[in-house]
C-alpha positions as CSV (number, residue, x, y, z in Angstrom):
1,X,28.1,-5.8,-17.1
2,X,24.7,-4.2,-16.7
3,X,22.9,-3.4,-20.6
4,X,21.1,-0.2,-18.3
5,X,17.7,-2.4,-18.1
6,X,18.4,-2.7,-14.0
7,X,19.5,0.7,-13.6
8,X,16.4,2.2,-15.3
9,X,14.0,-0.1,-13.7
10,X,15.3,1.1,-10.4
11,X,15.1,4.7,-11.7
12,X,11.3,3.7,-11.9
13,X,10.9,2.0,-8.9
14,X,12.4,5.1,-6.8
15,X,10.1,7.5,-8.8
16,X,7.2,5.1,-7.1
17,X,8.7,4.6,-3.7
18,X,9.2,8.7,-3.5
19,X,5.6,9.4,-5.1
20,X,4.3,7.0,-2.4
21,X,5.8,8.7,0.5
22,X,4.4,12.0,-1.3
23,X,0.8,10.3,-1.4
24,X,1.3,9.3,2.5
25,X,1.3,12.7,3.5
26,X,-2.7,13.0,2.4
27,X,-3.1,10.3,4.6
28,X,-1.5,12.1,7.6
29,X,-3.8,15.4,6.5
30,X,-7.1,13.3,6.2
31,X,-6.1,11.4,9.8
32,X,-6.0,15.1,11.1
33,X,-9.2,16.5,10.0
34,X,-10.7,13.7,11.1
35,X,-9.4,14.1,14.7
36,X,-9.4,18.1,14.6
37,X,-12.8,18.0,13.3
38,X,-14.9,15.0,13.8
39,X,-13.4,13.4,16.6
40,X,-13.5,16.4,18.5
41,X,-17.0,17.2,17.6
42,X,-18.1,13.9,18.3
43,X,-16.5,14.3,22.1
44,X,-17.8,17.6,23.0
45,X,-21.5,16.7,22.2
46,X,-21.4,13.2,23.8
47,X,-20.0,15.5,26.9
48,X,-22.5,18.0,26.3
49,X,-25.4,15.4,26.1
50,X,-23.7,13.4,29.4
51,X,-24.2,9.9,26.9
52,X,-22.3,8.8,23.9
53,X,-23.1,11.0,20.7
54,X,-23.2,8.0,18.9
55,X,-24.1,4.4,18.8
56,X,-20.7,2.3,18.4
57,X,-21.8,0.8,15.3
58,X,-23.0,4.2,14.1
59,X,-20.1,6.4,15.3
60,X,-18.1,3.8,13.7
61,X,-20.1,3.9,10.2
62,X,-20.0,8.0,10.8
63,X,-16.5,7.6,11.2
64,X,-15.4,5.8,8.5
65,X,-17.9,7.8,5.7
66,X,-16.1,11.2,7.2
67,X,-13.0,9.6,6.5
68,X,-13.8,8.5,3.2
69,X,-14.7,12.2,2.7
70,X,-11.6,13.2,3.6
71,X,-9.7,10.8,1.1
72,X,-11.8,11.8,-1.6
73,X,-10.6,15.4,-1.6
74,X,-7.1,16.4,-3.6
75,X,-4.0,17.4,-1.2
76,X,-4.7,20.9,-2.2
77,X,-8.2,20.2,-0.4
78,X,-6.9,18.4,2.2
79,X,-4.7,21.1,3.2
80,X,-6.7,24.4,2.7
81,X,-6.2,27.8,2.7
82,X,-7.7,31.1,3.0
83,X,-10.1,30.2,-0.4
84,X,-10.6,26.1,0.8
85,X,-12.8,25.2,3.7
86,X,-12.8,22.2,5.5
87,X,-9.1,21.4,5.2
88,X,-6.3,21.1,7.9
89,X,-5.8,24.6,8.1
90,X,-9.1,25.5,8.6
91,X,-9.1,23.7,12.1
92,X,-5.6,23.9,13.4
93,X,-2.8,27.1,13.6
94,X,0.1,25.5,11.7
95,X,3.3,26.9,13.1
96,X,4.4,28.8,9.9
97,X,8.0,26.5,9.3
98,X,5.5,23.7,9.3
99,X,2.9,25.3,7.1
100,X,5.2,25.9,4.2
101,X,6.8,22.6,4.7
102,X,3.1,21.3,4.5
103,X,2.2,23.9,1.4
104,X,5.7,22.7,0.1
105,X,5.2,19.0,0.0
106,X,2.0,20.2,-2.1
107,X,4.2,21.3,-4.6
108,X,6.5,18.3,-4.7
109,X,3.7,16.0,-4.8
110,X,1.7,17.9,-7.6
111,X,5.3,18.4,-9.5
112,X,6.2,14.5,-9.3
113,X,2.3,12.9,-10.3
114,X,1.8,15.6,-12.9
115,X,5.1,17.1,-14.6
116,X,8.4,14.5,-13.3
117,X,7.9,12.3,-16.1
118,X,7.7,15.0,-18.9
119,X,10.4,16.8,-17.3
120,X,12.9,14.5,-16.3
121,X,12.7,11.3,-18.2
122,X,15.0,12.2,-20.9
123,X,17.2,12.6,-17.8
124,X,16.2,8.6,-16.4
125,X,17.5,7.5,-19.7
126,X,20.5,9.0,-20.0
127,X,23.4,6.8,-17.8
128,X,25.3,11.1,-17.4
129,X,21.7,12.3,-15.6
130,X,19.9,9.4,-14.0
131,X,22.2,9.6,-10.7
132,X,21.2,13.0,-10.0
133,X,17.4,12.3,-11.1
134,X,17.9,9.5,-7.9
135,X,19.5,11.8,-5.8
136,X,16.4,14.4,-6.3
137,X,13.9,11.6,-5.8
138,X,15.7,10.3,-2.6
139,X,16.0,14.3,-1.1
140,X,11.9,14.4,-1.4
141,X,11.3,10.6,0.1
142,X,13.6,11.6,2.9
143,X,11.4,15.6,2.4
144,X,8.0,13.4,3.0
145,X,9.3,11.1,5.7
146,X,10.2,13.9,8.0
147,X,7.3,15.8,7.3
148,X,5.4,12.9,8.1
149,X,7.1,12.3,11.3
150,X,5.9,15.9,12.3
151,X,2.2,15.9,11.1
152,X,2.0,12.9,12.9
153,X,3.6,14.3,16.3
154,X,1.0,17.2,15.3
155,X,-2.1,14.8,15.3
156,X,-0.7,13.1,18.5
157,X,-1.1,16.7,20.3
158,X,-4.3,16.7,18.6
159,X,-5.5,13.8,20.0
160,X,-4.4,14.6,23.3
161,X,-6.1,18.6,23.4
162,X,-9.4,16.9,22.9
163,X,-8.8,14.7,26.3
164,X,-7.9,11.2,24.2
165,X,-5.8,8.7,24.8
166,X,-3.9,8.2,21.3
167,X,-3.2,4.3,22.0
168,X,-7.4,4.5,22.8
169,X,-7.8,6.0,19.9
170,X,-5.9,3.7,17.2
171,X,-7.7,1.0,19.1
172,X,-11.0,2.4,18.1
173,X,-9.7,3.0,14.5
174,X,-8.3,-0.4,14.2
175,X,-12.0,-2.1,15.5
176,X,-13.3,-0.1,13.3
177,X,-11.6,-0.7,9.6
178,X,-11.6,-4.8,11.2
179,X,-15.7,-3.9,11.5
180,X,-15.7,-2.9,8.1
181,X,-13.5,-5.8,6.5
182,X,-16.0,-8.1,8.2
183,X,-18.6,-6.3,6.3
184,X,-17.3,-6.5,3.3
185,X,-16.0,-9.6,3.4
186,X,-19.7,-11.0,4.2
């Protein structure tokens, strides 16, 4: 028979899986600012200019310090509102089922890195509460992986408005983040 050791180290390890998939959803948001914003930019004034906007190496380095931007802002940021520039909202017209599913994973997200542990770890310990503690923390894994199913449908219809090929484009992502390594690794 288990002492409870197991049982509260998977407790533990769910609370990380679920706050993970939370954190993968700023990931998505960042990804679509990029594309909404820079991407797009990038491709109207090379096709204004009739020549690339950028070099390679330097639309890659412009690419990846946008980017690195964009992860540097909180999900609040990241998503925007009426009183945040520069996030999601401010360059695409969410459908409103998906903005408050978007505004709600904000809330989970915030609720599980700042208040879970206060809140519900007398609950992990006790053998009576822990199941339904799990059952909450696997509602908002399965909550982040089908929002995350959707923003990324969304940034695929992003891609695709601004004229890109999306299989093009995570080539060009992927030569870029290799360009980098290489860089780094030097």
């Amino acid at each position: 028979m288990s002492d409870g050791k197991d049982d509260l180290k998977d407790a533990y390890a769910q609370f990380g899986l679920t706050f993970s998939h939370g954190c993968n959803i700023e990931g998505i948001l960042a990804n679509l600012i990029l594309t909404s914003d820079f991407v797009k930019t990038v491709l109207t004034e090379s096709k204004k200019a009739g020549k690339p906007f950028y070099e390679p190496d330097e639309a890659a380095h412009k690419l990846e310090e946008y980017l690195g931007k964009q992860h540097a802002k909180t999900m609040g940021a990241l998503i925007g509102s009426d009183k945040r520039a520069d996030g999601v909202k401010e360059f695409i017209k969410l459908d409103s089922a998906l903005d408050k599913r978007v505004d709600d994973a904000l809330r989970r997200r915030n609720y599980l890195a700042h208040n879970f542990w206060r809140e519900r770890g007398g609950e992990v310990i006790s053998v009576r509460r822990r199941n339904l503690v799990h059952a909450d923390l696997l509602a908002d894994q399965q909550f982040f992986e089908d929002l995350a199913k959707d923003l990324e449908a969304l940034l695929l219809d992003q891609v695709a408005q601004i004229g890109m090929n999306a299989d093009k484009l995570r080539t060009k992502v992927d030569e870029s983040v290799a360009r980098v390594r290489r860089e780094l690794a030097r």
